[in-house]
N, C-alpha and C positions, 0 to 999 in steps of 0.2 A: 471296614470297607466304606459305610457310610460319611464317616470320617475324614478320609482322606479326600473323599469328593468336593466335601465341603470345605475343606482347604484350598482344595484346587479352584474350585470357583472363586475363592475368595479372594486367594493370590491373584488370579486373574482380573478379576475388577479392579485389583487398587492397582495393578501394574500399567493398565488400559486407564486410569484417570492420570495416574503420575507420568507416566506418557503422553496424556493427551496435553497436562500442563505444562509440560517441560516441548514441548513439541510447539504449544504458541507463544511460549516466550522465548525462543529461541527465532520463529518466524517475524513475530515482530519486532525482535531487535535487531532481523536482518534487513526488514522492510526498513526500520528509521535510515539506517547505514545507507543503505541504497537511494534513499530520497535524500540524505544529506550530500553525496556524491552526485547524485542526477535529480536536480531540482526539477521540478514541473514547471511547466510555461510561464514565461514571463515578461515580461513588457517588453527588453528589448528582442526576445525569440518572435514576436509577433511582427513586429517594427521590420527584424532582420528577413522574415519570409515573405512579408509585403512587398519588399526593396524585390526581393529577387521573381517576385512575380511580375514584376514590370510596375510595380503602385506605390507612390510616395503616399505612406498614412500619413493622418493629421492623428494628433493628439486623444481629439475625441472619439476616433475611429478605434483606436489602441483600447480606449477604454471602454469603449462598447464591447467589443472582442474580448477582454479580458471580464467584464461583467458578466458576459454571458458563459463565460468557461466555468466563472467561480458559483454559477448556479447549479451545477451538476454535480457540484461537491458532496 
């Protein structure tokens, strides 16, 4: 009796590690996919939301904005 217990727990812990590992590589090769398809902000997304707020950026504004985006990285 004591036996099978200890199987049981056993089988349970490597099944819950092998899951756990098969569970994040499976999430972050969906995250890469998904950031290869929808890139994050980029110079001219900044440029293009400026235009439509009524603001022609300059250059150095673009890069301010994108400086400060790339700090919360």
């Amino acid at each position: 009796m004591e036996i099978s217990i200890f199987w049981f727990i056993f089988w349970l812990i490597i099944s819950l590690l092998v899951g756990g590992a098969l569970g994040f590589l499976l999430s972050r090769s969906w995250f890469k996919n998904y950031l290869k398809k929808n890139p994050p902000v980029n110079e001219n997304m900044i440029k293009e939301m400026m235009r439509q707020m009524g603001r022609t950026p300059s250059q150095k504004q673009v890069n301010q904005i994108l400086n400060s985006m790339n700090q919360f990285k």
